[in-house]
C-alpha positions in Angstrom: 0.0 0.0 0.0 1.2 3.3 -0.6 1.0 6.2 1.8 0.8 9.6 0.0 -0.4 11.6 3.1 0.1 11.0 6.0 -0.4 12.6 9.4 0.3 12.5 12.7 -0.7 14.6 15.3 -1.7 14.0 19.5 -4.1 16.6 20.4 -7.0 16.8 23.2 -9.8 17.4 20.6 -12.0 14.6 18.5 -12.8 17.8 16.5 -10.1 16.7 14.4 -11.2 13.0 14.4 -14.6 14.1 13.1 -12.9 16.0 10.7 -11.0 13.3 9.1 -13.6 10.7 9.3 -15.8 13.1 7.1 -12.8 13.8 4.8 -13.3 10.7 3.3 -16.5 11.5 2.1 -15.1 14.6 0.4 -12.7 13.4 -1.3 -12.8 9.8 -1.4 -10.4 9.9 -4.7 -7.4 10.9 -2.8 -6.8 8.4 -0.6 -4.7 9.8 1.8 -4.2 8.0 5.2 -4.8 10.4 8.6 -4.0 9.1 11.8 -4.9 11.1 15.0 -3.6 10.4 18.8 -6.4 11.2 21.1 -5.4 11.4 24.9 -8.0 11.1 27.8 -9.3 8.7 30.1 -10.5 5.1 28.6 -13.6 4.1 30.5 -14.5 0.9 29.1 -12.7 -1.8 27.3 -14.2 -5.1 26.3 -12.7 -7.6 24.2 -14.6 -10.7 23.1 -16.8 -10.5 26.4 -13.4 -10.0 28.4 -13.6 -7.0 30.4 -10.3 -5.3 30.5 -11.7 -1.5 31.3 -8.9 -1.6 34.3 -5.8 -2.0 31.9 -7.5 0.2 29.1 -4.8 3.3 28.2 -5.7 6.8 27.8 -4.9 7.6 24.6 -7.4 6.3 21.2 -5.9 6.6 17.8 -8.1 7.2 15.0 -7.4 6.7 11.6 -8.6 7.2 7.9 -7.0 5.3 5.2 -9.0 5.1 1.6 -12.2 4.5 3.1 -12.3 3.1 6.0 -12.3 5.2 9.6 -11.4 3.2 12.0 -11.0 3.7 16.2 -8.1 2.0 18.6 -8.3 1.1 21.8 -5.3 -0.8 23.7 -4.7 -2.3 27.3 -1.6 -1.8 29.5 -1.7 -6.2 29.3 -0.5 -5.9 25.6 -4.3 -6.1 24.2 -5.7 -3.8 21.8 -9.1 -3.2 19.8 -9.6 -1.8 16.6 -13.6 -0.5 15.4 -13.9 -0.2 11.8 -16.3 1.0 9.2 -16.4 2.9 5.5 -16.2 6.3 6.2 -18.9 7.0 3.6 -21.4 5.7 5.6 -21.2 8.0 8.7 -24.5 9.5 9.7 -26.2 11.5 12.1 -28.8 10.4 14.6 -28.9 13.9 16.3 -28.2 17.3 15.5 -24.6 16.7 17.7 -24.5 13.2 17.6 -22.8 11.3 14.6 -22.9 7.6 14.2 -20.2 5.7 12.4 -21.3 2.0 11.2 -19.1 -0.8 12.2 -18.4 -4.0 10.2 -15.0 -5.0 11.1 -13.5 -5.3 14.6 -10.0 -6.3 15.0 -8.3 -7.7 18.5 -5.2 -8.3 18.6 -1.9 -8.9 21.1 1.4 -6.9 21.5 4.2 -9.9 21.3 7.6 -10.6 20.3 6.5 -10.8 16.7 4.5 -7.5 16.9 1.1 -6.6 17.1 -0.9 -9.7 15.6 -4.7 -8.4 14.9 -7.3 -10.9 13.9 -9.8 -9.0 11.7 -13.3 -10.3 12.3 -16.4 -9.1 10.4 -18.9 -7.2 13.1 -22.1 -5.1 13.7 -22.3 -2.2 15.5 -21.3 1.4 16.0 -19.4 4.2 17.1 -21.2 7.3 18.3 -19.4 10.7 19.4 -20.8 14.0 20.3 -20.1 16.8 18.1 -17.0 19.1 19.7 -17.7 21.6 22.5 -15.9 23.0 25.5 -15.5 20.0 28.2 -15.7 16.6 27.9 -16.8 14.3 24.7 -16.8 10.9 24.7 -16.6 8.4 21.9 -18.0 4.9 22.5 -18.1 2.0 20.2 -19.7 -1.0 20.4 -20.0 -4.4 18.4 -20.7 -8.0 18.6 -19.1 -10.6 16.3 -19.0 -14.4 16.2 -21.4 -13.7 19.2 -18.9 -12.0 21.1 -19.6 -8.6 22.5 -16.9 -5.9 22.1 -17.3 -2.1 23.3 -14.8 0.5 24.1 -15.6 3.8 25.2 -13.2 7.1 25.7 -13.8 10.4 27.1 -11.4 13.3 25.8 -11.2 16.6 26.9 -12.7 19.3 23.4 -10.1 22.0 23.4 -8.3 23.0 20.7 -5.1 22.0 20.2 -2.4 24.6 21.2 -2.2 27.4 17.7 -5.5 27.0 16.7 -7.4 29.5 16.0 -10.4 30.6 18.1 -14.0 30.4 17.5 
């Protein structure tokens, strides 16, 4: 695969994550990859009807590659959990809430060989509230091969540091 954008940044704000995820809608012909560091508090993690909220990290990456938007959770144990669904497809269920369809969920395991994900084909979601000043959360849930899998994360909405002001 080829990589002919690519970005990196670690902010405080899923204002950015929204962003991207409804880039790929614009401009689907492009397709440049984004991937954003969110840092926060992870509330909930659950893994194949495992419950590892109490290892979960605070940070969430999200990423947009062609199109596919796609959320990361991971767990101090080496764990991680990835939500993904066509970008094209995100939708709105409220004025500030948007809804991104899931059909893929991929856990996977930090080892010696690297991070080894097992894509699985899913149903489900990932809701976030629209940017605003305090707290937004972004919680995804799925079940696959009759295996329940959620993760949620609260961020704080502020902009990142050079942005300018509303």
């Amino acid at each position: 695969m080829t990589i002919r954008t690519r970005t990196r940044m670690t902010t405080r704000t899923p204002l950015l994550a929204l962003l991207a995820a409804a880039a790929v809608t614009a401009a689907p012909a492009a397709r440049a990859q984004t991937a954003l560091t969110l840092t926060g508090t992870c509330e909930r993690l659950v893994i194949a009807g495992q419950d590892l909220s109490a290892s979960c990290r605070g940070t969430l990456m999200n990423t947009v590659a062609r199109s596919r938007t796609s959320f990361g959770f991971a767990s101090s144990e080496g764990q991680n959990l990835t939500f993904s669904g066509t970008g094209a497809q995100q939708e709105r269920t409220e004025e500030s809430d948007p809804l991104q369809p899931i059909n893929l969920v991929s856990p996977g395991r930090s080892g010696p060989e690297g991070v080894v994900q097992t894509p699985t084909p899913a149903v489900g979601a990932c809701r976030f509230a629209t940017p605003s000043p305090g707290k937004t959360a972004i919680t995804c849930e799925a079940e696959a091969g009759g295996k329940a899998y959620a993760g949620t994360f609260v961020t704080d909405a502020k902009a990142p540091d050079g942005a300018p002001k509303p």
